[in-house]
N, C-alpha and C positions, 0 to 999 in steps of 0.2 A: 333729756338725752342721757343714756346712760355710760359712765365712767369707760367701761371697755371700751364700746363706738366709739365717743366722743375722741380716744388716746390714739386711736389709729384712722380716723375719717378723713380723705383725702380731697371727697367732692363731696360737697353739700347743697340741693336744690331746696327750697322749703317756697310754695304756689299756694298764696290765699289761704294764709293759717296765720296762728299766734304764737309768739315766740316769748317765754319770760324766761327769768333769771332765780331762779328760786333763792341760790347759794350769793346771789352778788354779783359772779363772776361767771365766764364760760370758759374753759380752757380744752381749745384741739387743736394739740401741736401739731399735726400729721398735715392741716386741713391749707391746701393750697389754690381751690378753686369754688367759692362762695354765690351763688344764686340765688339773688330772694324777690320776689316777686308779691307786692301786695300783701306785704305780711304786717300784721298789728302788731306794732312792740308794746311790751314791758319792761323794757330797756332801753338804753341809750344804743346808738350801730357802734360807735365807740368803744363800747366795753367790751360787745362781741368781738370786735376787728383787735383789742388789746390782748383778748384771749388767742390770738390764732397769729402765731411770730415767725409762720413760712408763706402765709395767705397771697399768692400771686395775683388771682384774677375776680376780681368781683362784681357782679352783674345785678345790679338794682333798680326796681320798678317799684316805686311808693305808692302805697294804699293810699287814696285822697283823703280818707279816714285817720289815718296818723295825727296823732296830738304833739308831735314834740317839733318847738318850732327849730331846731337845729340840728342835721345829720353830718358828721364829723366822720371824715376818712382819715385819719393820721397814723401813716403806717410804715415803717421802712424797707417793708419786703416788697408791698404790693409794685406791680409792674403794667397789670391794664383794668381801666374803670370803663363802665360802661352805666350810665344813668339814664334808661330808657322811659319815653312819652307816658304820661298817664293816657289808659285805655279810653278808645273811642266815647264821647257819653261824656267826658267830665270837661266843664269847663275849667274848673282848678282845683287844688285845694284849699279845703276849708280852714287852713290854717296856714297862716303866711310863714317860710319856712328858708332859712338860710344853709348852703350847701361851703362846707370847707375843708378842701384838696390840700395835704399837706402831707406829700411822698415823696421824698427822693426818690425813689428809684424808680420813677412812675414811667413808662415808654411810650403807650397808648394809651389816650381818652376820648371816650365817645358821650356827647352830652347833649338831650334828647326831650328833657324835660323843660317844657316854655314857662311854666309853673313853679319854678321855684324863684322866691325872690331876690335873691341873688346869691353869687356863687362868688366865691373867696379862695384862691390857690395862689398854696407859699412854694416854693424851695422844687419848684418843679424844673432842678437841672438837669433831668436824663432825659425831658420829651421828644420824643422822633416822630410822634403822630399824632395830631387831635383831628376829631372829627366832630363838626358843629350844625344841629337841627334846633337851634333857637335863635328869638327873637332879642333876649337881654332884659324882657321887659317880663313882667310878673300879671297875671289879666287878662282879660280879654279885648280886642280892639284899642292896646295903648300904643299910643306912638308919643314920641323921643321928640320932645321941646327942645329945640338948639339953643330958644331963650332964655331955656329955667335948668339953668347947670345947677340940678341938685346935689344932695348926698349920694344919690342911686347914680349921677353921671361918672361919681368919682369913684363908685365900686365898680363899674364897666370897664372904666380906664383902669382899672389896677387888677381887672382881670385878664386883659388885653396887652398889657405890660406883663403878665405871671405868665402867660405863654407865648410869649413875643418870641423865645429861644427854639419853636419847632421846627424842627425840616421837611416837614410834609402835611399838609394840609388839606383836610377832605371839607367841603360846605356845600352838604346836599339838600339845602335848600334856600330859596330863592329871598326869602324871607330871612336869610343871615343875612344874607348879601346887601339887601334892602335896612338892614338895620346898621352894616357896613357904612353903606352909603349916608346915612344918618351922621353918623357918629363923627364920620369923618369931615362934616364941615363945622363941627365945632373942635376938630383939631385932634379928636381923641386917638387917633389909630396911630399904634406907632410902627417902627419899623421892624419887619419879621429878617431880620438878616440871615440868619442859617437857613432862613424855607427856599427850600430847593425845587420840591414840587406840590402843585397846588392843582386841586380839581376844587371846579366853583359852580356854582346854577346860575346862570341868568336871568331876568326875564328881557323880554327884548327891549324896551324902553330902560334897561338896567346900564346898557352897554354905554352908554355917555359916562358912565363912573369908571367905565373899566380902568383904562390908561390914570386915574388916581390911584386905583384897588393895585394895580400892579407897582406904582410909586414907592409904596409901602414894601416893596418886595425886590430888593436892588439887588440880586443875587440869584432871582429864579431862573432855572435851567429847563422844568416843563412843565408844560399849563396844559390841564385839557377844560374845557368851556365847552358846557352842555347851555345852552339857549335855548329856552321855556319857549315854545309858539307864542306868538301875542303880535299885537300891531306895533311895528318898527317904526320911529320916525324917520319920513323918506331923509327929513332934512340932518340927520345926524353926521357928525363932524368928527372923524377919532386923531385930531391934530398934535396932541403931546404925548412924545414919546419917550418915557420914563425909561432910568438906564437897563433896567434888566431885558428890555424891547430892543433897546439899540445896540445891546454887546454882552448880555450871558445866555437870552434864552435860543435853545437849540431846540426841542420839540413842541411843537402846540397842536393840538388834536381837539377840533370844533365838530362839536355834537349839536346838528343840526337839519330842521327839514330845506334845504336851502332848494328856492326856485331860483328863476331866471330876472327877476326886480332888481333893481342896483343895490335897494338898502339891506338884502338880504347878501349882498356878497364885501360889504364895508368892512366885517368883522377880520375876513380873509384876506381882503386889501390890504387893510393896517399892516397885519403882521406879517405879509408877505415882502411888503413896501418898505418896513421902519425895522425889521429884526435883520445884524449886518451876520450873524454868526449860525442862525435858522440853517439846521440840517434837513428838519425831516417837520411838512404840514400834511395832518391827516383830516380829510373830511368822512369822517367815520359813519359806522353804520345805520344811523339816520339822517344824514348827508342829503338824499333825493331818494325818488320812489320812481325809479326805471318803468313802472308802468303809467307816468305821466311826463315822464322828463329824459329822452335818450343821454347816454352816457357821456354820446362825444359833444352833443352843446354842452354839458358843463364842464369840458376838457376844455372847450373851445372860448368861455368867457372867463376860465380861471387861467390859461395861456396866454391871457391879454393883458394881466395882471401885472403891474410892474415889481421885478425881483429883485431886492436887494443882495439876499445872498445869494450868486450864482450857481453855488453846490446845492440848492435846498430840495430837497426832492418831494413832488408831490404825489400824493395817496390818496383817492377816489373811492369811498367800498358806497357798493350799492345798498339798501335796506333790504333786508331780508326777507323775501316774499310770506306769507302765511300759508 
C-alpha cells in the first residue's frame, strides 16, 4: 500500500486477498473502519491494528487457512468488533486458534465464529452491547461435560465474567442459549447486573431454563423471546420466579407461532402471572396466522389469564400475510 493512501485512508475493505508487511509495520493514521474478510496474513492482526491509533470499527471473517494460532485485538480507540462465521463448507479451522479482546473503549461486539477455540476478553469496561452466535465449544458436535470441569470450563467462565458488565444483550441463537443452559448447572453463569435488555432464541423444550437464564439478570427491564417451533412439553412448570420477573421487568415481547394448546400459552401465563411492575406484553408478528386461528379466541384465552399487574397492557399483531 502506498505511503500517500496508506496517511490518509479512512475505510479499508480487503475480500480474499493477502496482506504482508514488507517494512515490519503498517502505519494509517487516517484509518477508522477496517474490513477483512478471508485474508492470508503475513503478519500478526496486531501489528496491523498497532499501526492504525484512530481504528473504531473492525469487521473480521478468518480464512480457515490462516496459520497463526493467535489473533490479538488490543486497541484503545476501537469501539465495535464484529467476528463473523466461517463460510458455509468449513467445518473449522485447521488450526486451533485463540481470540483476545483487550479494548477499553470497546461498546459493541458481535461474535459469530463457533470455530475459534477460545476467546479471552480483558478490561472490557465501556460494553453497552454484545451480540452472541456461538456455542463456546471449538469442533464439531462437542458438548460441555458438567463432570470434567477443565482448562476450556475455566476460560468460559472468565469469558462470561469479562462481559458480565453489559446492558443489552442480543443471543440470536438457540444454541447460545443451549450452551447457557449447560454451563449453568455447573455454576458458571454469573450475574449480568447492568443488562437491562436482553433479546434471546428459544427452542421450545429450552423454556424450563428460562426463569434460571433470567436469575442471572436481577435488573432486567425488557426481554423479547423469540421461541424456535419445536415440540413443547405439555407438562412444563415455569414455578420460580427470579427477582427481575417479580419487580424490574416492564416489557416482554414473545415471538411466537402460538395456537390454542395450553403449553403453548405457559410462556405468557408466567409473565403475565408473576411480573408485579409489567407495563406492556407483546405477542408480536408471528404470534398466530389469522388465516387459521381468528383474532378474538386468542383475545379470549389470553383474557383468562390471570394478571398481576393490573396496568399491563396487552398487544396482539397478527402475522403478516404474504
Amino acid at each position: 500500500m502506498g505511503s500517500d493512501i496508506g496517511s490518509t485512508l479512512v475505510y479499508l475493505k480487503l475480500t480474499s486477498s493477502g496482506l504482508r508487511d514488507p517494512a515490519g509495520f503498517v502505519y494509517m493514521p487516517c484509518l477508522k473502519f477496517m474490513h477483512l474478510e478471508e485474508v492470508i496474513w503475513d503478519t500478526h492482526l496486531d501489528t496491523v491494528i498497532s499501526g492504525c491509533p484512530v481504528l473504531e470499527e473492525l469487521t473480521l471473517l478468518r480464512d480457515p487457512h490462516d496459520k497463526y494460532k493467535a489473533l490479538l485485538v488490543r486497541t484503545q480507540s476501537l469501539k465495535r468488533f464484529r467476528l463473523l462465521p466461517l463460510r458455509k463448507g468449513y467445518v473449522r479451522s485447521r488450526v486451533k486458534c485463540t481470540l483476545e479482546i483487550d479494548t477499553p473503549g470497546l461498546e459493541y461486539m458481535s461474535l459469530g465464529d463457533d470455530h475459534i477455540d477460545s476467546i479471552v476478553v480483558k478490561n472490557l469496561t465501556s460494553l453497552l452491547v454484545v451480540e452472541l452466535d456461538i456455542k463456546f465449544v471449538a469442533g464439531f458436535a462437542v458438548h460441555f461435560d458438567t463432570w470434567n470441569l477443565t482448562k476450556r470450563s475455566e476460560i468460559i467462565s472468565d469469558f462470561l465474567n469479562g462481559i458480565s458488565s453489559v446492558r443489552h444483550m442480543i443471543i440470536i441463537s438457540a444454541k447460545t442459549v443451549q450452551a447457557f443452559d449447560h454451563y449453568s448447572k455447573a455454576g458458571m453463569i454469573p450475574k449480568f447486573n447492568n443488562l437491562s435488555c436482553l433479546q434471546a432464541v428459544f427452542r421450545s423444550y429450552l423454556l424450563q431454563f428460562l426463569p434460571a437464564f433470567l436469575e442471572c439478570c436481577p435488573n432486567l427491564k425488557h426481554l423479547l423471546l423469540v421461541v424456535h417451533s419445536g415440540k413443547m412439553d405439555e407438562g412444563l412448570k415455569l414455578t420460580d420466579v427470579p427477582r427481575c420477573v417479580s419487580s424490574t421487568l416492564e416489557c416482554v415481547e414473545i415471538q411466537e407461532k402460538l395456537e390454542l394448546e395450553e403449553g403453548k400459552m405457559k410462556a405468557t401465563s408466567y409473565f403475565l402471572g408473576n411480573s408485579a411492575v409489567l407495563k406492556k406484553l407483546i405477542l408480536s408478528p408471528t404470534a398466530y396466522d389469522p388465516r387459521d386461528v381468528l383474532e378474538s379466541e386468542i383475545w379470549e384465552k389470553v383474557n383468562k389469564l390471570k394478571k398481576r399487574s393490573p396496568g399491563c397492557e396487552i398487544i396482539i399483531r397478527a402475522m403478516e400475510e404474504d
